[in-house]
N, C-alpha and C positions, 0 to 999 in steps of 0.2 A: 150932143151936149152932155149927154149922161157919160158917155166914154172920157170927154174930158175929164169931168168933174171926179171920176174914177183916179185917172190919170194923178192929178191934185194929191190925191188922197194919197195915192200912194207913195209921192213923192214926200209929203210929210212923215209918212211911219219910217221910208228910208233913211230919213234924216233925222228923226229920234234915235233911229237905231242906230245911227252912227253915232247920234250923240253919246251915248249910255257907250257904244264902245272907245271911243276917246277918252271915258271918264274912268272906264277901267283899266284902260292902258295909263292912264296917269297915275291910279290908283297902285298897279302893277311897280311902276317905274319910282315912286315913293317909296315903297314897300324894297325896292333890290335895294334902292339907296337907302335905308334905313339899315337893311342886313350887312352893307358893306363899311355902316357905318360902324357897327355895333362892336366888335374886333377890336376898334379903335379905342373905343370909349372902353370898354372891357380891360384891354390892358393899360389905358392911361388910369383908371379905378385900382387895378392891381398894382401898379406902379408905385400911387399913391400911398396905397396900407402898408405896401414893401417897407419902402423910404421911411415912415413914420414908425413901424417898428422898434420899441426898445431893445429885441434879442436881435442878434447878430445874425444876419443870414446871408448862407453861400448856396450858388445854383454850381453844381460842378457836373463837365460831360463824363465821357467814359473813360477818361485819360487823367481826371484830378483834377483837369483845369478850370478858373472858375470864368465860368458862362453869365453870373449875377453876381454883383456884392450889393447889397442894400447900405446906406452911410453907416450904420449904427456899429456894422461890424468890422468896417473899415476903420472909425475912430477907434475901435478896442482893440484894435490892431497897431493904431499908429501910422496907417498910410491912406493915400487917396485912392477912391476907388479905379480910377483908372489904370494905376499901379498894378493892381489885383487884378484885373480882367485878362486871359488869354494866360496868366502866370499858373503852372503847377503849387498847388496849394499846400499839399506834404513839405516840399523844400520851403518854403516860406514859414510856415508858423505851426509845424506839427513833426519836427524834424531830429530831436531830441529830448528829452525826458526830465524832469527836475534835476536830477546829477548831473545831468549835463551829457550825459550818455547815449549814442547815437539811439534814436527811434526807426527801424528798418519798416520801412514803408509798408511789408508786408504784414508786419502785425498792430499796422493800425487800425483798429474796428472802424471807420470812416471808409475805407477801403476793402473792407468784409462784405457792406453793403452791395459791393458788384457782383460779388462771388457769391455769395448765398441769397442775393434778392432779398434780407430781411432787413429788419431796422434794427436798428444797434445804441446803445445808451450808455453813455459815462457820466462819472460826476468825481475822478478820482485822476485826473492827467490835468496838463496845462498846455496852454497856446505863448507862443513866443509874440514880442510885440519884434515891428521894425527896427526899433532901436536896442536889442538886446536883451531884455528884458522880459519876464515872463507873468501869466495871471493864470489862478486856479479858475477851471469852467467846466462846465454841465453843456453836455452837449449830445447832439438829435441827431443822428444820419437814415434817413430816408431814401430808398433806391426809387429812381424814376423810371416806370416798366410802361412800354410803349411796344403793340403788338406782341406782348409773350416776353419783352427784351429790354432787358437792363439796358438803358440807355445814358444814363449820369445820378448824381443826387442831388437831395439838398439837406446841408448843414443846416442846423439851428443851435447858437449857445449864448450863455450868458456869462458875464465877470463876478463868480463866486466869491471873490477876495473877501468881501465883506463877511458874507456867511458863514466862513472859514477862519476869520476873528474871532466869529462868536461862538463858536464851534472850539475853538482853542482855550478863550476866556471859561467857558464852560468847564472846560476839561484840567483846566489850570486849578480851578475854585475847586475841584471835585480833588483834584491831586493835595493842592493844599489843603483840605481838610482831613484828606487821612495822614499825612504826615504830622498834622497839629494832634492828631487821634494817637498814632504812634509816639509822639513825642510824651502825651500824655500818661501812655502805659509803661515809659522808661523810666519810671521813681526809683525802681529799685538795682537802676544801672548804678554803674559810678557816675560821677562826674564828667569826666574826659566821654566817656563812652555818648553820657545826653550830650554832650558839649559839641564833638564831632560829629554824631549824627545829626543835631538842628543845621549845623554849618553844610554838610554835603547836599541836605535836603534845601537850605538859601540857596545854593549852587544850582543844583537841581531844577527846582520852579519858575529860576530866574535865564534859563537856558545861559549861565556862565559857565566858562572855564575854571575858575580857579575862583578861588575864596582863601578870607582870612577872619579870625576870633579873637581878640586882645581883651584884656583885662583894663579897666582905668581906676589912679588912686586920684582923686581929687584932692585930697589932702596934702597926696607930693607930688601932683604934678606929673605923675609918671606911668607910662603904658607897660605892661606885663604880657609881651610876646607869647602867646601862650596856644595857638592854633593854626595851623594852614590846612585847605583841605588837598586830598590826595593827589590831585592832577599837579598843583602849586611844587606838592613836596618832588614829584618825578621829577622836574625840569629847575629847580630854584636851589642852586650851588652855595649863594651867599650865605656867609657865617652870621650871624645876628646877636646882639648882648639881650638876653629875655627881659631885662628892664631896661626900657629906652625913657630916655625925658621927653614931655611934652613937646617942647620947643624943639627938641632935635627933628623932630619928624616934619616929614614933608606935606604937600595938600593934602594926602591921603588919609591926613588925621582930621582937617579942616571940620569935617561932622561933629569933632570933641571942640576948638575953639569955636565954632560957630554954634553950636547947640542945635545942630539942625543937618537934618540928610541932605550930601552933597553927590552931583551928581557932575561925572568927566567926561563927558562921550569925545572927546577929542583930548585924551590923555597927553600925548606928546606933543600937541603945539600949546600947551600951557608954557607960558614963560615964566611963571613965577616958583614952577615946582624944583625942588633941592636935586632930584635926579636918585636913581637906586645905585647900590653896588653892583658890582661886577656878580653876573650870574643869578643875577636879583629875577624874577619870574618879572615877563616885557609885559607890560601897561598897554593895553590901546582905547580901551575903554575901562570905568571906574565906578561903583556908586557903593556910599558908605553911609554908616547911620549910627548915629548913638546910641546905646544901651540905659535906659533911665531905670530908676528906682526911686520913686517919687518924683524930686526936683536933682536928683545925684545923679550924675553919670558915671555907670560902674564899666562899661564897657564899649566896644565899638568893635561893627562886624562889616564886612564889606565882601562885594563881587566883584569878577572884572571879566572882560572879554567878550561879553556879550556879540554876538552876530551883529544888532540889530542894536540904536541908542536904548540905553536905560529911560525908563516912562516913569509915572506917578506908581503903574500896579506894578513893576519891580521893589519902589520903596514900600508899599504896602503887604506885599509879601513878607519882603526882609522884616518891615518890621514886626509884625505880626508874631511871624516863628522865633526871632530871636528875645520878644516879652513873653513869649511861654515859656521859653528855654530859660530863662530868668527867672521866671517863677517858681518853675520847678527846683530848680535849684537852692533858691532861697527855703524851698520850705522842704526840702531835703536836708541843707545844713540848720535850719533850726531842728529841725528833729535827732540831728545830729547829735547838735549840743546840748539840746533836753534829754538825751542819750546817754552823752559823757557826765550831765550834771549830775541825772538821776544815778549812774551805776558809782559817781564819787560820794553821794552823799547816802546810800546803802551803808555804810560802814559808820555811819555817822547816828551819834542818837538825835536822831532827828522828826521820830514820827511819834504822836501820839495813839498809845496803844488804844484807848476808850474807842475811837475815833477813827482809826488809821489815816488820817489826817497829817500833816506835816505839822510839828509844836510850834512853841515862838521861837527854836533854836533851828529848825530847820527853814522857817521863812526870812529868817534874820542871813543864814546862810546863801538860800537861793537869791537875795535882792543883788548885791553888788554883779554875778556874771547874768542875770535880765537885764540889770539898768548899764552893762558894757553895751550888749545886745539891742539894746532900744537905740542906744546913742548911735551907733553906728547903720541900723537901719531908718532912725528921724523917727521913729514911732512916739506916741504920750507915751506916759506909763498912768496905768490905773490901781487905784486901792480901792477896797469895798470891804468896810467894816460895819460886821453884825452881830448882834445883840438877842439872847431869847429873852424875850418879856415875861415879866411874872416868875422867874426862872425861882424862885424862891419857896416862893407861893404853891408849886410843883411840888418840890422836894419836902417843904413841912404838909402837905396834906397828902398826897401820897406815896412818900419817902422815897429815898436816895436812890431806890435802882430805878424808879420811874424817870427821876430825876437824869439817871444816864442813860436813859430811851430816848430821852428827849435828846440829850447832844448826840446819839448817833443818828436818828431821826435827823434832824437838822445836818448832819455831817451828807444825808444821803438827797437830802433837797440841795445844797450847795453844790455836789457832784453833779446832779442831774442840769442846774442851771447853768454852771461855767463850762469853759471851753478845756478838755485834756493838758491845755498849754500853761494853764493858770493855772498860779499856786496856790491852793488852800489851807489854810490852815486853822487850828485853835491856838489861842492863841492867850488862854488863860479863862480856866470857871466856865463860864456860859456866852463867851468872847470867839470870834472868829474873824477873820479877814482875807481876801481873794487879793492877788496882787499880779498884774499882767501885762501885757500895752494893749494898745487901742490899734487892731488891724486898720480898721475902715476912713474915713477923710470925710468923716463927720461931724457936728458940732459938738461939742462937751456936752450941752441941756439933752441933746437925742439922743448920745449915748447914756445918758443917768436915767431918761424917760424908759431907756429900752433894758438898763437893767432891773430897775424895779417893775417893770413890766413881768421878766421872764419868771424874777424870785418867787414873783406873787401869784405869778398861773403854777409854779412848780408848790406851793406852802395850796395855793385853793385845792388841788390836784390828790396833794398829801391827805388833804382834812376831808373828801370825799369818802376817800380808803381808809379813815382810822377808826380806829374802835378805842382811840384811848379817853377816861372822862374830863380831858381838858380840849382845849384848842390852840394848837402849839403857832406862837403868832411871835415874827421877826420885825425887829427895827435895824436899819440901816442907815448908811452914810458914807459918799463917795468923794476921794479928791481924785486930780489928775496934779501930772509934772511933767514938764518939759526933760529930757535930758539932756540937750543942751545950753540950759540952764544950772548953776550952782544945784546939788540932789541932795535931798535930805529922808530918807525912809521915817525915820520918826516925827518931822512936819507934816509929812504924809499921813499918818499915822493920828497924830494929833490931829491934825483938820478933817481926816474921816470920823476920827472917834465923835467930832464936835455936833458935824452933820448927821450922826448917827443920833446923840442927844434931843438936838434938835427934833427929830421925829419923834421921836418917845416921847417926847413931851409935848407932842402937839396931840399926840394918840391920849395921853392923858387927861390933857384939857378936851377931847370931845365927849370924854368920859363923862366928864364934870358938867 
């Protein structure tokens, strides 16, 4: 009985034990299938991040060819990836250079990576698409070393084009501001000399061929042929009249009737343009712009040929440099003729000795060529007549040469407040008058607030530094005039004198 009962026994612990090994051989056979699963899921996970990738990437063997394309570098490419798979990838899209000039296989760094095992980095080549066409890219080449041995790589790049806009735009901004910087230190060129150099430099910025700079007379109607730049002049035969009329000209002038920058990127299928002379410099593209001066258009400049259509930043450029170029100019020829006035009227008695001041013979002189000058630039014109108070009262308590301290004193506060361009003068006894235009596009109240403003910090300024025992104290009064209006210097003159009154006697009555 006991032997059985043994028996029993052991027949259970056999069959636990077999249980527990049944459960480890399951355990086992879990465990392989898990490992053989894992491979699977590992590269369907890789696959994943592949394909989701925004940079481009190439698996290529040891021969170029590609082994992976992930989608993203296949659309940058322009084909499907199937396309690419088993294809050598140098003859596909690495095969020539921006010129267009073969790229020899052997000196492409993509291909370096075999031979030296390192990794190699550009940001300065381009990738061809399928259809002909090319994109600047940054690009990875990583050698795949397997046992000791280059075995393929893998490419990684991206479509810089964007970057490389802004990169350009940068460089464009940075270019046009030293050209606006050089144009600025040309004052003391001639004419022609700022004239052509703004035109080569619109040329220039705006990546054109060729440019042109005219003159425009609103009053007749007529353009003043006056500039091509150097590329224009090598190839352009046609004979030209240097005063052409308005209307004769073709769209090319359309920026002068329309008031407004016109822009031709398809020059020759314009149906409505008059056509050039024979030997005329060829048109394929066009963008032109008006020259303003104020609300006048004094000129029109244009480009052409451009690579690439004309945009909004080619008009921006243009016009930019062609209103400094204008500027300058303008206040080159006023300096001009404040040049020719002043050295015509040196011979003239026209200055007051006390004062060295201009008399009432030489500001009667200087009005008619300001008020040509004003009409023709649209400018106001300004008077400002002043007055020393108590001027009397001076002279009888402490006599007559005090009395002429006082008008030079006053002659050296007038100098300090007005502009080199105004006229000053006396204009009789204890009488002066400033006579000028009005630069700015101001209202009339702001500029009378701004000149009694400057008079009165230049008279408080005065009376800090004197030692004399008065207090030398100015009345004034200012008109303006149209010059496009009927001009009268002596209405002028009288309606300043009036508003000059008028304060004096309001300074009296506070007196009171």
């Amino acid at each position: 009985m006991k032997d059985g009962n043994k028996t029993k026994r052991q027949l259970i612990n056999e069959l636990s034990e077999l249980r527990q090994q049944m459960h480890r051989l399951e355990t086992l056979e879990i465990q392989r299938k898990q490992s053989e699963e894992s491979p699977e899921k590992l590269n369907h996970q890789t696959n994943l991040i592949l394909n989701a990738a925004g940079e481009g990437i190439f698996g290529l063997d040891i021969y170029g060819k590609h082994t992976f394309v992930n989608p993203a570098a296949a659309q940058m490419l322009g084909y499907a990836v199937h396309e690419l798979i088993g294809k050598h990838s140098h003859a596909l899209w690495h095969y020539k250079k921006t010129d267009g000039s073969p790229y020899p296989e052997e000196e492409c760094p993509i291909y370096a990576a075999y031979k030296d095992g390192g990794v190699h980095h550009r940001d300065d080549e381009v990738f061809w698409r399928k259809d002909g066409t090319f994109f600047p890219a940054t690009y990875t080449t990583t050698p795949i070393i397997e046992n000791g041995k280059v075995t393929g790589a893998v490419v990684t790049f991206r479509d810089i084009t964007e970057r490389k806009h802004m990169e350009e735009s940068l460089k464009l901004d940075e270019e046009r501001l030293e050209g606006l910087l050089s144009l600025a230190h040309m004052k003391i060129k001639s004419e022609k000399e700022i004239t052509d150099f703004a035109l080569e430099e619109g040329v220039r910025l705006t990546k054109s061929k060729g440019g042109y700079l005219h003159f425009f007379s609103e009053d007749k109607q007529t353009i003043h042929l006056y500039s091509w730049s150097k590329e224009v002049l090598k190839t352009c035969t046609a004979e030209q009249d240097h005063h052409y009329p308005l209307d004769s000209a073709g769209i090319w002038a359309d920026s002068i009737r329309l008031r407004r920058t016109v822009i031709h990127n398809d020059y020759q299928s314009l149906t409505n343009k008059k056509g050039y002379p024979e030997g005329h410099f060829h048109l394929i593209r066009h963008l032109g712009i008006p020259i303003f001066d104020g609300n006048r258009i004094v000129g029109v400049a244009g480009v052409g040929n451009k690579e690439e259509p004309y945009n909004g930043s080619d008009t921006r450029q243009l016009t930019l440099l062609m209103n400094s170029m204008w500027g300058i100019l303008e206040q080159k020829r006023s300096e001009q003729e404040r040049e020719k006035l002043v050295a015509e009227l040196q011979s003239l008695s026209i200055k007051d000795e006390l004062t060295d001041l201009y008399n009432r013979r030489g500001i009667f002189s200087l009005v008619e060529q300001h008020y040509s000058i004003a009409k023709r630039l649209q400018k106001t014109l300004m008077l400002v007549f002043i007055d020393i108070d108590d001027m009397k009262q001076i002279n009888d308590r402490y006599g007559h040469q005090e009395g002429d301290n006082a008008l030079i004193d006053t002659a050296h506060i007038l100098k300090n407040t007005f502009r080199e361009t105004d006229i000053i003068a006396r204009i009789g006894g204890d009488e002066f008058a400033v006579f000028g235009m009005v630069m700015e596009d101001k209202g009339l109240n702001i500029i009378t607030s701004r000149i009694n403003e400057k008079l009165d910090k230049q008279i408080e300024e005065y009376a800090e530094h004197s030692t004399k025992p008065y207090a030398l104290s100015l009345s004034k009064g200012v008109a303006f005039a149209d010059p496009q209006n009927p001009f009268s210097f002596d209405s002028m003159l009288s309606e300043a004198d009036q508003n000059m009154y008028l304060q004096k006697q309001k300074k009296k009555d506070r007196e009171v």
